[in-house]
C-alpha positions as CSV (number, residue, x, y, z in Angstrom):
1,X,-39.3,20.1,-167.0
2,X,-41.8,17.6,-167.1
3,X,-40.9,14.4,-169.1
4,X,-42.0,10.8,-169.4
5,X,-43.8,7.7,-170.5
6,X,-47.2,6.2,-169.7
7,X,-49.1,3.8,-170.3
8,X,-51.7,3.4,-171.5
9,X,-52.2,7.4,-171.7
10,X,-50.7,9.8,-168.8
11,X,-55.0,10.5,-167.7
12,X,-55.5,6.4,-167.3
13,X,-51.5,6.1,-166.1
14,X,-51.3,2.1,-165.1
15,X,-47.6,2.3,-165.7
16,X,-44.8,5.1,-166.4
17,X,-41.1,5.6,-166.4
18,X,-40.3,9.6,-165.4
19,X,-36.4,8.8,-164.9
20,X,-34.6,11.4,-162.2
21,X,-32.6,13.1,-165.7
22,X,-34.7,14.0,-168.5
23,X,-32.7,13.0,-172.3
24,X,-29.6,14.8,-173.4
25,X,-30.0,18.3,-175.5
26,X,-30.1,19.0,-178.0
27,X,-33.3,17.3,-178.8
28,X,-33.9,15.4,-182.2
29,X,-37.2,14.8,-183.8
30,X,-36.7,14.2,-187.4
31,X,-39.8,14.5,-190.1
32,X,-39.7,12.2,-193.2
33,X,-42.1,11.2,-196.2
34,X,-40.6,7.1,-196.0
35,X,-42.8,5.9,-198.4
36,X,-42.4,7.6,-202.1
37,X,-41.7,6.0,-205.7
38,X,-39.8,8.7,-207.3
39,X,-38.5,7.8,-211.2
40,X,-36.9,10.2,-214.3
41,X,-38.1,10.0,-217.4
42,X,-35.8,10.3,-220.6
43,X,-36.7,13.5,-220.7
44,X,-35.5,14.8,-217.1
45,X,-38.7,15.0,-215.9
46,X,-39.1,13.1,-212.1
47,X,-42.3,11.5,-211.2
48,X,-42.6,11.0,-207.7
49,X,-45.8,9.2,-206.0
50,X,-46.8,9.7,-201.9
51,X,-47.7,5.8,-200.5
52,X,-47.5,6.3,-197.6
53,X,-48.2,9.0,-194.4
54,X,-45.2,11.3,-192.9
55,X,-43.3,9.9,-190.3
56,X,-42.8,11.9,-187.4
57,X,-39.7,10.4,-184.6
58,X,-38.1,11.6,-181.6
59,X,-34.8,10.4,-180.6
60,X,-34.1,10.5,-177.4
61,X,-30.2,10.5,-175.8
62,X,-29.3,9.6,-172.7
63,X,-25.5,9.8,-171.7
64,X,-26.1,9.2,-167.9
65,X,-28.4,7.1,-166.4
66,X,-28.6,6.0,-163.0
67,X,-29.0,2.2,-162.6
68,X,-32.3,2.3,-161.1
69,X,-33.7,4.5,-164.2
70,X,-32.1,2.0,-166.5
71,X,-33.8,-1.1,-164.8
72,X,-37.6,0.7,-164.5
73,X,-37.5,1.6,-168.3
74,X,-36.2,-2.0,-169.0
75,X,-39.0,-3.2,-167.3
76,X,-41.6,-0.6,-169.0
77,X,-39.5,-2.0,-172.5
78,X,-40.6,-5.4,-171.5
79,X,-44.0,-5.4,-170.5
80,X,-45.6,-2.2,-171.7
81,X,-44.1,-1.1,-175.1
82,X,-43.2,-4.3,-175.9
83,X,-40.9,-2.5,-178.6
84,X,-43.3,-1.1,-181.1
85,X,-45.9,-3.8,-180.6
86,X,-48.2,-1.0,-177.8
87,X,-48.7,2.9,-178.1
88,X,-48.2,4.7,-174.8
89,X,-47.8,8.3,-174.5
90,X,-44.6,10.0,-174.4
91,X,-44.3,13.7,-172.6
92,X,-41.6,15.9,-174.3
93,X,-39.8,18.4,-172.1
94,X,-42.0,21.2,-173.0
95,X,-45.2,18.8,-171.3
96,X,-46.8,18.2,-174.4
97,X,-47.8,14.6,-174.3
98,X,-47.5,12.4,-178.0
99,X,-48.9,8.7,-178.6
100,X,-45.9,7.0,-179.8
101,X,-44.5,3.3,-180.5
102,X,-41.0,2.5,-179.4
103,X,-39.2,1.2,-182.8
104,X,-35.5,0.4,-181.9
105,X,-33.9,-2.2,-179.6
106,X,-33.1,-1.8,-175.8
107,X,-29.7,-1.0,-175.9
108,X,-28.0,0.7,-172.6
109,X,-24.5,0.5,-172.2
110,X,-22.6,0.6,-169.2
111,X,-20.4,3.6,-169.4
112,X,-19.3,3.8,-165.0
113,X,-20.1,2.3,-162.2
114,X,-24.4,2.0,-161.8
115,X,-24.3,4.6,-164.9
116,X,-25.6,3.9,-168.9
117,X,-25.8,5.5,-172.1
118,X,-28.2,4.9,-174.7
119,X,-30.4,6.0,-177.3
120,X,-34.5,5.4,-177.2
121,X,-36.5,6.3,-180.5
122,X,-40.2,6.9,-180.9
123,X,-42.5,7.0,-183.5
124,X,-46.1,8.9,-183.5
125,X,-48.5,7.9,-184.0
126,X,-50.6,9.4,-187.1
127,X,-53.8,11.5,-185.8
């Protein structure tokens, strides 16, 4: 299973985080249209107006991971991503690679001893 992040792109790797457990299944990767102005007229009749592209997100689940995982993605967090602020590609289980921006916080809680949970969610990039 191959799985990962790089950055700036897996074929001009400078940095990546392949942790030793790949994300919990099932996998979640949620399609949306976020930006629509939808309104009903008197009549019934609902209007609805695209301003924006869809919005494609992968949310990725991790129930244990090792200490050592935790503090290399903190670091790629911290300097890389830089939350949403850099794309860097993300490979999916299946080895397909997607250029994504990190959107949530860094939030891993200590669940045992050197162990964390957390939740990491992407978003790609149009094109």
């Amino acid at each position: 299973m191959a799985f990962g992040f790089y950055s700036p792109t897996k074929a001009g790797v400078t940095d990546q985080w392949v942790p030793q457990f790949g994300p919990d299944f099932p996998s979640v990767e949620p399609v949306d249209f976020p930006e629509q102005i939808s309104e009903a007229t008197a009549g019934g009749t609902l209007y609805v107006q695209e301003k924006g592209a869809v919005l494609e997100t992968f949310e990725l689940n991790f129930s244990l991971m090792g200490s050592a995982d935790r503090d290399t993605l903190r670091t790629f967090f911290m300097t890389k991503a830089k939350k949403a602020f850099n794309t860097f590609e993300y490979e999916d289980g299946g080895g397909t690679l997607h250029l994504v921006r990190w959107v949530n916080e860094f939030n891993f809680r200590k669940t045992h001893a050197g162990w964390y949970s957390g939740a990491i969610q992407l978003r790609k990039e149009p094109g």
